[in-house]
C-alpha positions in Angstrom: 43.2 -28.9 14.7 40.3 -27.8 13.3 40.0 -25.6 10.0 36.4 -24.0 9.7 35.3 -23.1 5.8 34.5 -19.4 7.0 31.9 -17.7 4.9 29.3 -20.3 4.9 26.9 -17.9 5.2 24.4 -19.0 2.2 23.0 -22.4 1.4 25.2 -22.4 -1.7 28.5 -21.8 0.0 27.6 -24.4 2.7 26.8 -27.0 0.3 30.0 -26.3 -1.4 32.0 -26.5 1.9 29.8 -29.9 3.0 30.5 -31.3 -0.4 35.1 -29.9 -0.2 35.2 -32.1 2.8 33.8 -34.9 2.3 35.6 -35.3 -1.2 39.0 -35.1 0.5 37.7 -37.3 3.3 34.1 -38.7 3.4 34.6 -40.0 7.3 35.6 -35.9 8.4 33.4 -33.9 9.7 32.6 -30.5 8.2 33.8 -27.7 10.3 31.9 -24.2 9.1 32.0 -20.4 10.1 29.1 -18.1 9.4 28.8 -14.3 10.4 25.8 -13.3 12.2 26.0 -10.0 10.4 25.7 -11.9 6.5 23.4 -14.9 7.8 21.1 -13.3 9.9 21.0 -9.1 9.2 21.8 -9.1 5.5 20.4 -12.7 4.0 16.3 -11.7 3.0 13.9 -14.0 4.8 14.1 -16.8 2.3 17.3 -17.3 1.9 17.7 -16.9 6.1 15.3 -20.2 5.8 16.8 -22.4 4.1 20.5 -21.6 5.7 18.7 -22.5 9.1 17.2 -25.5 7.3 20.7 -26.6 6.1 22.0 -26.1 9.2 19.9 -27.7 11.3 20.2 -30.8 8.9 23.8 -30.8 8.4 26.2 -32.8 10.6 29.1 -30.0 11.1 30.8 -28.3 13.6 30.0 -24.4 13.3 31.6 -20.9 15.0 29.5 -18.4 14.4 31.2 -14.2 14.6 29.3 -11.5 15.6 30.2 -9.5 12.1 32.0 -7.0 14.3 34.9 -6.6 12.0 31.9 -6.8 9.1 30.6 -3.9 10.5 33.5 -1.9 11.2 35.9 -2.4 8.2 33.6 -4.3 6.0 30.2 -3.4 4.4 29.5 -1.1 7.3 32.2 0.6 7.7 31.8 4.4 7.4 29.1 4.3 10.2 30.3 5.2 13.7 29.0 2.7 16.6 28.5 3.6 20.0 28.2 1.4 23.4 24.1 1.7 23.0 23.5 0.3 19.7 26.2 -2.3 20.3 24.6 -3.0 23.6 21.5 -3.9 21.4 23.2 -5.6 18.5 24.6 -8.3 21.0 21.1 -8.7 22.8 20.0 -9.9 19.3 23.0 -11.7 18.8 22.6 -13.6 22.1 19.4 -14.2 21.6 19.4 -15.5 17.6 21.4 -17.9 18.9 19.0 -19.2 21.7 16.2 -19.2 19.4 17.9 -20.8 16.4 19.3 -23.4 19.3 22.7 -22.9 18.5 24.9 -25.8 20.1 28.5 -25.1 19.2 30.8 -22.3 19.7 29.9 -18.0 19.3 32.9 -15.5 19.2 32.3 -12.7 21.3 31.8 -9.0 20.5 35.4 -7.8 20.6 35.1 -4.1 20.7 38.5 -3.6 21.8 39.3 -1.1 18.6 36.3 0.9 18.7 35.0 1.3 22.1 37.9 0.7 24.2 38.4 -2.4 27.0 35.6 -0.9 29.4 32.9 -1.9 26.5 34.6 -5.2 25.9 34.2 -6.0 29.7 30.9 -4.4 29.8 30.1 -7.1 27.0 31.4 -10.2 28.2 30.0 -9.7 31.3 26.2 -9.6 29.6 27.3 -13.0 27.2 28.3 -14.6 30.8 24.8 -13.8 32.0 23.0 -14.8 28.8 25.2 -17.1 26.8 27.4 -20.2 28.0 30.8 -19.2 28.6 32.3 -22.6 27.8 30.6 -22.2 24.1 32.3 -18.5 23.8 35.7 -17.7 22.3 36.8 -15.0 24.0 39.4 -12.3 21.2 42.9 -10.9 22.2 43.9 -8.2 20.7 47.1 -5.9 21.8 44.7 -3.7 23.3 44.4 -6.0 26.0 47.6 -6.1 26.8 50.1 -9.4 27.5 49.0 -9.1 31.0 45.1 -9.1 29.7 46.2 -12.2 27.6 47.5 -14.1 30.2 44.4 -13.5 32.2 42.5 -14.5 29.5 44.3 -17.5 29.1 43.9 -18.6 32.9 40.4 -18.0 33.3 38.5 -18.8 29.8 38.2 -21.7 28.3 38.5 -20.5 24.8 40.3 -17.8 23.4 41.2 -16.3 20.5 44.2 -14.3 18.4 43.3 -12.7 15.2 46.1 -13.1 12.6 44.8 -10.3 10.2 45.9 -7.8 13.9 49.3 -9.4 13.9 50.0 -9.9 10.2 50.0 -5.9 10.9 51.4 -5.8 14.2 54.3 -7.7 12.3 54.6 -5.4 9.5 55.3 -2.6 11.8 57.6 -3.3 13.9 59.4 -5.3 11.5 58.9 -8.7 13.0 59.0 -12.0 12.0 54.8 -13.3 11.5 55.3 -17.0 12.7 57.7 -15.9 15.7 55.6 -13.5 16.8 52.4 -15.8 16.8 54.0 -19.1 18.0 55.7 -16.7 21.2 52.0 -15.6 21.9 50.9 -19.2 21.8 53.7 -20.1 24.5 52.3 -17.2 26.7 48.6 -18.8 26.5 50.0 -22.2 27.2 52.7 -20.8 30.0 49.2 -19.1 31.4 46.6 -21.7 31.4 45.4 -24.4 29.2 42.2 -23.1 26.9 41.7 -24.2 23.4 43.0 -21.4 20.7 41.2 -20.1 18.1 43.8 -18.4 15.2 41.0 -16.0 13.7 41.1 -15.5 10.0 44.4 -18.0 8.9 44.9 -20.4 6.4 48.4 -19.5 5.9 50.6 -22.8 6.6 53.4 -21.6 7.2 51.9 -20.1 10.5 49.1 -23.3 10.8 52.5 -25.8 10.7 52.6 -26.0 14.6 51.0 -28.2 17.5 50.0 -24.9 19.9 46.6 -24.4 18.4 42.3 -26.0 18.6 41.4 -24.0 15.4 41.6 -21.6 12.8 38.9 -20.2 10.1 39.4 -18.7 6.6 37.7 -17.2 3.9 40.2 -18.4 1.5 38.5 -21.1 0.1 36.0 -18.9 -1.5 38.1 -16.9 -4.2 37.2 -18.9 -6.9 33.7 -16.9 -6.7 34.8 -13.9 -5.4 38.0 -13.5 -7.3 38.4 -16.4 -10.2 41.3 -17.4 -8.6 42.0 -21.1 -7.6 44.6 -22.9 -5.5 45.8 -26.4 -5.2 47.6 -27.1 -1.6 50.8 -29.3 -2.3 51.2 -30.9 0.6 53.3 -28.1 2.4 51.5 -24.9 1.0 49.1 -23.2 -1.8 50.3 -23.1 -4.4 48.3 -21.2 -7.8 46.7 -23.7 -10.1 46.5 -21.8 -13.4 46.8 -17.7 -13.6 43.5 -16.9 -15.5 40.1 -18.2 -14.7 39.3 -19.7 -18.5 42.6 -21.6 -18.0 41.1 -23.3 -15.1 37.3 -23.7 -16.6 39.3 -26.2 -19.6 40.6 -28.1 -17.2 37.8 -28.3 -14.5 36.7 -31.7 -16.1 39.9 -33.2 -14.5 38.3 -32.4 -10.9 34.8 -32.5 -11.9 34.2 -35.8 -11.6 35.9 -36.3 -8.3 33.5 -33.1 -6.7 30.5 -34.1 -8.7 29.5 -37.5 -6.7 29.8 -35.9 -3.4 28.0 -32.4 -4.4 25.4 -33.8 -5.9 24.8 -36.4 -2.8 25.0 -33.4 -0.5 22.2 -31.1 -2.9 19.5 -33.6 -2.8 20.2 -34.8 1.0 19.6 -30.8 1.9 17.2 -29.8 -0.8 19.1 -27.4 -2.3 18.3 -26.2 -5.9 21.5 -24.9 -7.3 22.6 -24.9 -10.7 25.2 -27.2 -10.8 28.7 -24.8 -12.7 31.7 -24.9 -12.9 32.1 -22.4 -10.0 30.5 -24.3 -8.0 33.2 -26.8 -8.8 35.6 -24.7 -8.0 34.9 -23.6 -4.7 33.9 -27.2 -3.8 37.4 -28.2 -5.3 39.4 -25.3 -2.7 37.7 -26.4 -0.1 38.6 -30.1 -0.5 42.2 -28.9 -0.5 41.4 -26.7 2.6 40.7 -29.8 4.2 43.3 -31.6 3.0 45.8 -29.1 4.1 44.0 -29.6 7.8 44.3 -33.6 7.4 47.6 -32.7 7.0 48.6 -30.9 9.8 46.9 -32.6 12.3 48.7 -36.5 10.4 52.0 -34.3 11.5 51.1 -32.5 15.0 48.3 -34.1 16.7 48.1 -37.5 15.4 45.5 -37.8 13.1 42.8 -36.5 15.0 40.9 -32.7 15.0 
């Protein structure tokens, strides 16, 4: 199982989640998520430079999203879309990715919500024509139907369930999260055998299973979003202190363990950050993100990703 650091959209955050994963295991490789929406359309020319820079130096494993849900329920939300100007978004999407040489993994536009299944099939059909199928993870939602998922399942090599859908999905009709997920995984694997993506989950008690290729969160980042920091315990997250000056005394406990790795990772890519304690802190939640993966895979698959 793979966990990928989502939100490694600037050469700050990627350095932190480079620097996380090597402190908790400096054989592992790095696995990253970036939105095509934050790293491409909103990052300014210099900063777009140097994250292609650092990507093309560092040895990771990336999955790059459209920014779909970005764009509908995120920062540009409020706007309505229609099929032409999502037509054009995923030319350029397709085609960033050509020119930047992309070689791992690109989730698909999954318009299922918005547009309805005709413009979901309307778009996979151009990434088939313009994009490698076997580097595209193809999105379920309950749209599609069960019957659309085991088609899915039987004909693509990678698919994908979006947890955020069925943490709601869950909530209303009063069912039980981890059931629901791990019966959906039995369908896929009852259907076919493709690699499965669990989009947007760091939650263990639904990653604690063997029925899964990867997941992605943003999770990892709330120390500079939200000054909040966790500390996995082995089974689950657990909150390290309540308030954020709580933490900053006792950063120097983890400080020096982060420090040799971040500061190896800034000068092999260049980077000029300022060195804080934030910095620390997100580099710390990542090295227990990736931990927490180590984990799982010691218990389900062996030891190995």
């Amino acid at each position: 199982m793979k966990l990928h650091l989502a939100g490694a959209d600037s050469a700050r955050k990627l350095v932190a989640a480079v620097a996380g994963s090597l402190a908790a295991d400096s054989t592992a490789t790095p696995y990253l998520l970036t939105s095509y929406w934050y790293s491409r359309l909103q990052a300014g020319d210099k900063a777009n430079g140097l994250w292609r820079k650092l990507y093309d130096f560092v040895d990771a494993e990336w999955v790059v999203d459209s920014g779909l849900f970005t764009m509908m329920f995120g920062s540009g939300r409020g706007r309505t879309y229609d099929i032409k100007e999502l037509r054009a978004y995923t030319a350029k999407y397709v085609r960033y990715l050509n020119e930047i040489r992309f070689r791992h993994y690109a989730v698909e536009m999954d318009v299922h919500k918005v547009l309805g299944m005709n413009a979901v099939f309307e778009l996979r059909a151009y990434l088939e024509d313009h994009w490698p199928v076997e580097q595209t993870i193809y999105v379920w939602h309950e749209e599609e139907g069960i019957d659309g998922l085991q088609r899915l399942a039987a004909e693509r090599p990678y698919i994908a369930l979006s947890i955020p859908e069925l943490r709601e999905v869950a909530s209303k009709r009063k069912l039980d999260l981890n059931m629901l997920t791990l019966n959906l995984l039995r369908t896929i694997n009852e259907a076919g055998s493709p690699k499965v993506h669990m989009l947007g989950c760091s939650q263990p008690s639904v990653m604690f299973n063997p029925h899964y290729t990867s997941t992605d969160s943003t999770s990892w980042t709330a120390p500079a979003r939200w000054k909040k920091v966790q500390v996995f315990d082995g089974k689950t997250f657990r909150a390290f202190d309540k308030h954020w000056g709580t933490f900053q005394k006792n950063i120097k406990r983890h400080e020096g363990f982060i420090r040799t790795y971040y500061e190896l990772v800034r000068k092999q890519l260049g980077v000029e950050a300022t060195f804080n304690e934030r910095d620390v802190a997100v580099a710390t939640l990542a090295c227990w993100y990736k931990r927490m993966e180590l984990t799982i895979n010691k218990e389900y698959y062996g030891g190995t990703p």
